[in-house]
C-alpha positions as CSV (number, residue, x, y, z in Angstrom):
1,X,0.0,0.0,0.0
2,X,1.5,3.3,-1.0
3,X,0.8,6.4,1.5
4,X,-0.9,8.0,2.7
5,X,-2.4,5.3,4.7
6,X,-5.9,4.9,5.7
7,X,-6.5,6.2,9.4
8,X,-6.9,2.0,10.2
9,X,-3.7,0.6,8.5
10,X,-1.0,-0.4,11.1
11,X,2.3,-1.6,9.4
12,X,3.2,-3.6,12.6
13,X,0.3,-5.9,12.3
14,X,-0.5,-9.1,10.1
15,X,-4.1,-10.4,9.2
16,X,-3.7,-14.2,9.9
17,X,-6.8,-14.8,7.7
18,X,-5.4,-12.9,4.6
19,X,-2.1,-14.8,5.1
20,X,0.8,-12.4,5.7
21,X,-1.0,-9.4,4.2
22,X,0.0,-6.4,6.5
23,X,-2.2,-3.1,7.7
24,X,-4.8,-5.2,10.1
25,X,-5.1,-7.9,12.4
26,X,-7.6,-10.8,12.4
27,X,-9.3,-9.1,15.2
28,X,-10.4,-6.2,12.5
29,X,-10.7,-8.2,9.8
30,X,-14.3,-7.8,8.1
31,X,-14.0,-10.5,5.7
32,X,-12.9,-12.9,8.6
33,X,-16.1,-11.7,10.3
34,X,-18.3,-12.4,7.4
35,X,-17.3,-15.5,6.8
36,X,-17.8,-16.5,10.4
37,X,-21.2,-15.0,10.6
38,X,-21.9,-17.1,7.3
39,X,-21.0,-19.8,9.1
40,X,-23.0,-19.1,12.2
41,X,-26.0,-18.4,9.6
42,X,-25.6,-22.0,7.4
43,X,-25.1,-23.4,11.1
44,X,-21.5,-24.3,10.8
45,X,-20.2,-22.9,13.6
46,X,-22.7,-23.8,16.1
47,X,-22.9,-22.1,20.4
48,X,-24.8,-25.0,21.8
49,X,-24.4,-27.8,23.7
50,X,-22.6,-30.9,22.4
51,X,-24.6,-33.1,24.0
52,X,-27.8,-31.9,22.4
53,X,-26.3,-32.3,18.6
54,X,-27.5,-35.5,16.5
55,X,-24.9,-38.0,15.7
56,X,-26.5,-38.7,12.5
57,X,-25.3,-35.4,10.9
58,X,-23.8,-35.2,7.6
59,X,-21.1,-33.0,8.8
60,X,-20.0,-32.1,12.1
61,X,-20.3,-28.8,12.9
62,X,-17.1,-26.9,14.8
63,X,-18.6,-26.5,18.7
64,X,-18.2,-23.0,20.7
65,X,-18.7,-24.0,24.2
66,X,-18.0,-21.7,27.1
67,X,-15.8,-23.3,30.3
């Protein structure tokens, strides 16, 4: 990126999502966001309890569980 930089660009940080790409983290990353709230949507990435899921699934769905 050539300056001037956008008020948001920090050169000391790397997007681990965008693979090496420099100027924002994964914490600021929008289309890391999207992608997880696409997968929240299509169901995905799932915040229940593993106990309740089905076994029978076609895929297995990647649990969020708070401990």
């Amino acid at each position: 990126m050539q300056p001037p930089f956008p008020k948001w660009y920090d050169a000391n940080t790397q997007c681990e999502y965008h693979v090496r790409i420099t100027g924002h983290s994964i914490e600021n990353c929008t289309a890391f966001k999207k992608l997880i709230e696409r997968f929240i949507k299509i169901r995905i990435v799932r915040f229940d309890d593993p106990q309740d899921l089905m076994w029978q699934e076609i895929y297995y769905p990647v649990i969020l569980t708070k401990e």
